[in-house]
N, C-alpha and C positions, 0 to 999 in steps of 0.2 A: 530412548527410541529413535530418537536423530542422529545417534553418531556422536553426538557433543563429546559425552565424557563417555571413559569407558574403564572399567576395574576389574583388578585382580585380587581375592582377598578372601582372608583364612581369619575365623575364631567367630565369633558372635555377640550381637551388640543386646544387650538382655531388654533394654527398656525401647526394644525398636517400637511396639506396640503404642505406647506416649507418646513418640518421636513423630509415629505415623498419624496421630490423630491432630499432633499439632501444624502437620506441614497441611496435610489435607484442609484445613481452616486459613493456610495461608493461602490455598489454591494451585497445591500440589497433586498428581495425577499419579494412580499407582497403576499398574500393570501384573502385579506379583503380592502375594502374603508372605515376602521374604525378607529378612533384615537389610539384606546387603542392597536391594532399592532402598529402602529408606536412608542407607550412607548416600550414596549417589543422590537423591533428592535434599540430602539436610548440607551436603556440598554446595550442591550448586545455589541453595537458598542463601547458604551462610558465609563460604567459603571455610580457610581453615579454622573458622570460630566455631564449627560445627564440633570438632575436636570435644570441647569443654561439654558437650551434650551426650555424650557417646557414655553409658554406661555399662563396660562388657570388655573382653578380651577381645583381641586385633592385630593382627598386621594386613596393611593393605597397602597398593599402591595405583593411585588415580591417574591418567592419562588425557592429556587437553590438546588434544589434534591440531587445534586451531591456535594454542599460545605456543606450542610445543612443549607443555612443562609437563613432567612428571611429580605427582606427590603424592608422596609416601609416608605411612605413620605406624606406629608401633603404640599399643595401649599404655596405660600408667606404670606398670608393673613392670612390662613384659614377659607376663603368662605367656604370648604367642612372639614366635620366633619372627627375625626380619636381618637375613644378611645380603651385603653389598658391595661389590669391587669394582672397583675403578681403572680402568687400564686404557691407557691413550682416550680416545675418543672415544671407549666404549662404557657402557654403564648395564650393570646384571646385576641382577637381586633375587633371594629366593629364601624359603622354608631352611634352607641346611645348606650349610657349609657343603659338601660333597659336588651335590648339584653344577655350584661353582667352578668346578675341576672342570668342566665340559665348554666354559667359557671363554676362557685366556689363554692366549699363544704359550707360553713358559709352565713347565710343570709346577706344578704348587708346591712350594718347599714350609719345611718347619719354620717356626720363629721364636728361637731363644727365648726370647725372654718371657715365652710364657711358659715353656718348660722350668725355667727357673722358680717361677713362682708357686706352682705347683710344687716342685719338690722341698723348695725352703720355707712355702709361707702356709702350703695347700690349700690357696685362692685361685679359685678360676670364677671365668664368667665375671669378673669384676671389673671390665675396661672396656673398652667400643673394642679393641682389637683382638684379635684371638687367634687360636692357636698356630693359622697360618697367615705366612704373610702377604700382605694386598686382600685378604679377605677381613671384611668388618661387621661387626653388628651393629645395628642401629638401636641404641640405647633405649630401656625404657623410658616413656613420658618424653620421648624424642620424633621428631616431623622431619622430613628433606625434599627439596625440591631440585631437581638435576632438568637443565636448560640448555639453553645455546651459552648462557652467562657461566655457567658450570654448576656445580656440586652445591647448596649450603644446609646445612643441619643446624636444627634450632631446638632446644628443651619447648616443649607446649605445656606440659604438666610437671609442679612439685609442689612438696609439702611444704606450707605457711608456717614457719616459726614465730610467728605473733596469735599464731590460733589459740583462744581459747574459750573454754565450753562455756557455755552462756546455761542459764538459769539453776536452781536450787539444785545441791548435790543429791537430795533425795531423791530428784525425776531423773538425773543419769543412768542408772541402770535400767526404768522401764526406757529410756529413751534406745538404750542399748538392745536392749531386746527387741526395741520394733524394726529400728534397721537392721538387725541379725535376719527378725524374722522374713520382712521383703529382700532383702537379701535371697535369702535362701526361697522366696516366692519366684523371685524373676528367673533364677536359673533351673528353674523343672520347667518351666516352659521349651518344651521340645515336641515333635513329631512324632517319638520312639519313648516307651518308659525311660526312667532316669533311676538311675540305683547311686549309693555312696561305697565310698571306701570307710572302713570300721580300722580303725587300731583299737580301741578299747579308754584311749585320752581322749580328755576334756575335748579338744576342738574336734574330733571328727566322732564323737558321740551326742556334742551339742548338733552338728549338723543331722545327725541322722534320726536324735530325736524330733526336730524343727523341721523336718524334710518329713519325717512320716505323719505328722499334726498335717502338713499339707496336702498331702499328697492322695489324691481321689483314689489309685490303685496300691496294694501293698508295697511295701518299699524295699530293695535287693539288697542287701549290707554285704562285702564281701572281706574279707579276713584273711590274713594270713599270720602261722604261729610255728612256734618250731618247738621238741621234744630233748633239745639242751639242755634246757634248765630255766628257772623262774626269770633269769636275765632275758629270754629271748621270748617268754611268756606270756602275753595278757589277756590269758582265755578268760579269765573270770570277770575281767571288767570288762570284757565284750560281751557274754553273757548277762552280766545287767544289762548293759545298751539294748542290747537283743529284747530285752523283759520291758523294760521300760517303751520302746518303742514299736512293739511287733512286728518290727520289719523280720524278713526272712533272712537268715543267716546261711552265707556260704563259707568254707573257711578250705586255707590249705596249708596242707603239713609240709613242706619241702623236707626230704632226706638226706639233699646235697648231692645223688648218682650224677645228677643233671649240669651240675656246676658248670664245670668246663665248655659244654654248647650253647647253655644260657651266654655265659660271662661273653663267647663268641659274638652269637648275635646281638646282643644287649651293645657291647663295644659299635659293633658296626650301625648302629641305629643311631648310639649318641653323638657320632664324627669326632669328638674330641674328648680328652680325659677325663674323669670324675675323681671327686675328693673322698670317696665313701662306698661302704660295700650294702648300704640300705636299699642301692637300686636294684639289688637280688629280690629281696620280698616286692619290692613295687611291681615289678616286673611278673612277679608270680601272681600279683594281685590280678593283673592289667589282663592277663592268658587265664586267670579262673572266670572275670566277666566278661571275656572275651567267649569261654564255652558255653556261659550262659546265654549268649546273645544279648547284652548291653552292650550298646553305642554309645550312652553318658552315662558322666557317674561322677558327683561332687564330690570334693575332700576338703579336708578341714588346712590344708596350707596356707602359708601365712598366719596362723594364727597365736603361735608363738613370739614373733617379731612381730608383729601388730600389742599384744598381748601380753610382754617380758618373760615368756613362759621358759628362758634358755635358763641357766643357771650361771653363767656369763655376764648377767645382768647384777646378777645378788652385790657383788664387790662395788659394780657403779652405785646400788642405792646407799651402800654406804658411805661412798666418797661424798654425796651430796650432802649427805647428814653433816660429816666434816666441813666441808665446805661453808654450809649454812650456819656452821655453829651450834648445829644439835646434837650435842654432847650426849644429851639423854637419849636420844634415839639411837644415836651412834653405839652406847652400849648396851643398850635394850637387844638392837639386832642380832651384833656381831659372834655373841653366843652360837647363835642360830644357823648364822652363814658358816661358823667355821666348825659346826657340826657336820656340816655337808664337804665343805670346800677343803680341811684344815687347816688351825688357824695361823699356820706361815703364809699357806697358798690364798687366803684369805685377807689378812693383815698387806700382804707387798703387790698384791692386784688392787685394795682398797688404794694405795699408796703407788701405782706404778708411775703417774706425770712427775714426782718429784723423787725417784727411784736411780739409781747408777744402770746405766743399760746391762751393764757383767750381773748383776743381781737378778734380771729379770730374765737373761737366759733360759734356766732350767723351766720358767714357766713355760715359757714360750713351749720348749719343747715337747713340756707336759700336753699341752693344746694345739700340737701337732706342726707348729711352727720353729723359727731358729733352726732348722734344720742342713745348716750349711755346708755342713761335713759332707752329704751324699752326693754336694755337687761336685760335678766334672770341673775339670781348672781353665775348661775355655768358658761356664755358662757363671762359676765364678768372676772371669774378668768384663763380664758386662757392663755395660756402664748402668749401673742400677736405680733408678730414680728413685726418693722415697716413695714408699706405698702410700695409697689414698687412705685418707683418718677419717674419723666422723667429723658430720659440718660444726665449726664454732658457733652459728649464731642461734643457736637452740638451745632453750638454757636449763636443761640440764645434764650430766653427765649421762645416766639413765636413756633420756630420753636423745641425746644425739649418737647411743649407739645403736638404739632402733631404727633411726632413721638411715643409719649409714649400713646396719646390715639386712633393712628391705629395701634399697637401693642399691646398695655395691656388695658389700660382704657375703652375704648369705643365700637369701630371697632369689635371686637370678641363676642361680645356679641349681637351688632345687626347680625353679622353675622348668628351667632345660632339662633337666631329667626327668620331671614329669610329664613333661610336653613330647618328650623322646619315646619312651615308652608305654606313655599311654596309644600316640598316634602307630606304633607297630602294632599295635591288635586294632587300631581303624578306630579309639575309643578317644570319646572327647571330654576333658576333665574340668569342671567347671567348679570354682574357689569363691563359694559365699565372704568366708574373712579378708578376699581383697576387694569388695564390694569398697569401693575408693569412697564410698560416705560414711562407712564404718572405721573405715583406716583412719578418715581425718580426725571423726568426732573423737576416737579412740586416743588417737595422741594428742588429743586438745585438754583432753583430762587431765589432774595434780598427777603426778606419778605414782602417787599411793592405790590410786583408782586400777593402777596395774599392775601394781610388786607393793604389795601392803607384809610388812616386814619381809617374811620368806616367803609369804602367801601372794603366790603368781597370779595372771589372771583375774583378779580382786574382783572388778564389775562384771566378768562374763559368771563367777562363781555365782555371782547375787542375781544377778538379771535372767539368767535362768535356772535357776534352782528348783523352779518347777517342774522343770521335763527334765533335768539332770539326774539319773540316779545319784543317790547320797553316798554310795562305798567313788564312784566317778568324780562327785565335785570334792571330795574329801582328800583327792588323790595328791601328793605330795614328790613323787617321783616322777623323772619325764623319759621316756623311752622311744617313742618315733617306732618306727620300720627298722629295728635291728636285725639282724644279719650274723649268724656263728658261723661266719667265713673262715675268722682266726682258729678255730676249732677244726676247721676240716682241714684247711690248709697246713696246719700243722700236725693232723691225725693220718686222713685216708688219702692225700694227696702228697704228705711232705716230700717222696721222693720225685714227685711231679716237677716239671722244670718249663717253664713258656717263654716261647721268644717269639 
């Protein structure tokens, strides 16, 4: 109310209600029942220490008149978007890259090197910088302050490699299930019903079970499926979710007419390239509750990389058995793994750190990397840094690839895509499994608590098994938001040509 400070700022802090009852006892003054006072109140109580109290998706940036400092934050994750370019003495930040075009004297040009990376490693969203140059992101679990003194960017948030779970393994799983379930309490707190996304897996059926247990009005589940074939399929475990939770079912059949104007606008919402053709069904999801009139609607991401739920993981648990000397586990498993994987592609991914790199080519390529050949000969003579690895001081194999791909690899980049297209129907998506108390307890567990042989997932299986339909928790295949893109683009499209 005085002009002191003053904010800009996108996403929602879930536990502001806590936040507010604790300043109010400090002899804090509200004006609003709206979160974004209680950021501005838990500021100016705290300063940036306020950060570490904030549980909720975020980008914001604070304004102090009177120091002249701007500061700026991005949540844990980065669920919510936050970019920034710096040009002489001026400084601009916003939701999306595009925006920034309207900024800076020089037209915005590409920048190499993230085309390259794209094309030979199909990582994006993996770096502060992106796809043009002088434009940056401000990293997840990252703060900046821009002054008279200039620019600095600090990490405020990351995950404790000496974490680990305290008390009897037997209360791990109801421990899991309570923070699942407030988890999933804090983000229906909204204005407007709240509905979820359904694929028919574990994480966004556990949600939608856990979300209807709470939830005082019936709860919207929305779906999408396609009539390709059982690959792009999972009407029947949507229909248990459906049975199991009563929520009301929406669903859509895409036939692919639409392709081509989707792919359009979808492109121009995201600003920069994507590694995958699964933003088709998301985007159909986003425009089915967008007809229905939903404004939120939780989904189950992140719950795989919190969870080891990839099949990416299966080779790490077994390199740790080697490592450790468990022979016996090591061949217990591998049966298993190389039923899925085969057992070459299994055996020299167990074995890739002590591997000849020419061996591990064709993997590469197999998982969409190595891809050297399709570059151009000026994006080949780049000066190529090596790419970012998972962190050493995490001790296990396993377990530092989860943290390196909900940090860099993976995690960020779905997040921009779901942040892209849910925000083009005006729909706001709220992620119980990055609930940052469930992410730590989660990897503070033995790693068996989360890839128990082939068996993913291990404590979300046991911890709710109650509301989990039994054909759902049984489930052994992993599928996501598929997409028979390759299907069409090679049927009713193949004479089609885009530029």
């Amino acid at each position: 109310p005085s002009g002191r400070l003053w904010i800009t700022y996108n996403g929602e802090v879930y536990n502001y209600v806590e936040l507010r009852r604790e300043l109010e006892g400090l002899g804090e003054k509200f004006q609003s029942a709206t979160d974004i006072e209680v950021v501005l109140a838990a500021y100016r109580r705290w300063g940036e220490a306020s950060l570490d109290r904030l549980n909720g998706m975020f980008a914001f940036a604070l304004w102090d008149p009177e120091r002249r400092l701007l500061f700026a934050a991005r949540d844990r994750f980065g669920v919510k978007p936050f970019y920034y370019q710096l040009e002489g003495s001026g400084f601009a930040f916003a939701s999306e890259p595009k925006a920034l075009a309207l900024t800076q004297s020089r037209r915005i040009s590409v920048r190499p090197a993230a085309v390259r990376d794209l094309l030979a490693l199909d990582w994006v969203d993996h770096e502060a910088s992106t796809f043009f140059s002088g434009i940056w992101q401000l990293p997840p679990g990252h703060c900046l302050t821009m002054s008279d003194q200039g620019l600095a960017v600090r990490q405020w948030w990351s995950l404790d490699p000496e974490r680990r779970a305290v008390g009897q393994p037997a209360e791990w799983p109801e421990r899991f299930a309570e923070l699942f379930t407030d988890s999933v309490r804090l983000r229906l707190r909204a204005d407007v019903p709240v509905g979820s996304c359904l694929s028919g897996g574990l994480d966004s059926t556990a949600v939608v079970t856990t979300a209807a247990r709470l939830s005082s009005a019936p709860l919207h589940a929305f779906s999408c499926a396609y009539d390709e074939g059982p690959a792009w399929d999972e009407r029947p475990h949507m229909r248990a979710a459906i049975e199991a939770s009563g929520a009301t079912s929406h669903l859509v059949v895409p036939d692919g007419v639409d392709f081509w104007s989707v792919f359009d606008r979808l492109a121009a919402q995201q600003d920069e390239p994507t590694a995958g053709p699964g933003l088709f069904s998301q985007w159909k999801v986003m425009e089915l509750a967008h007809g229905a009139g939903l404004k939120v609607l939780l989904d189950g991401q992140g719950g795989d990389e919190t969870l080891a739920g990839y099949r990416r993981y299966l080779p790490m648990r077994l390199r740790d058995h080697l490592i450790a000397g468990n022979v016996g586990a090591f061949a217990r498993d591998f049966t298993a793994v190389a039923g899925r994987l085969g057992a070459s592609h299994t055996l020299a991914l167990t074995l890739e750190p002590w591997l000849p790199v020419g061996l591990l080519r064709p993997l590469r390529l197999r998982f969409g990397q190595g891809k050297d050949r399709v570059l151009s000969d000026a994006l080949r003579k780049l000066d190529a840094p090596a790419p970012p690895r998972p962190p050493r001081e995490f001790p296990s194999a396993l377990l530092r690839q989860q943290v390196f791909d909900l940090t860099r690899r993976l995690l960020p980049s779905l997040l921009r895509y779901e942040d892209r297209n849910s925000m083009a129907f005006s729909i706001e998506t709220r992620l119980p499994f990055l609930d940052y108390r469930l992410v730590e307890f989660a990897l503070s567990l033995p790693d068996d608590e989360r890839l128990r042989g082939t068996t993913s997932k291990s404590i979300l299986r046991r911890a709710l098994a109650d509301r989990l339909p039994a054909t759902v928790t049984a489930r052994q295949d992993k599928m996501g938001f598929e997409t028979p893109t390759d299907l069409w683009l090679r049927g009713r499209f193949a004479a089609e040509t885009r530029r």
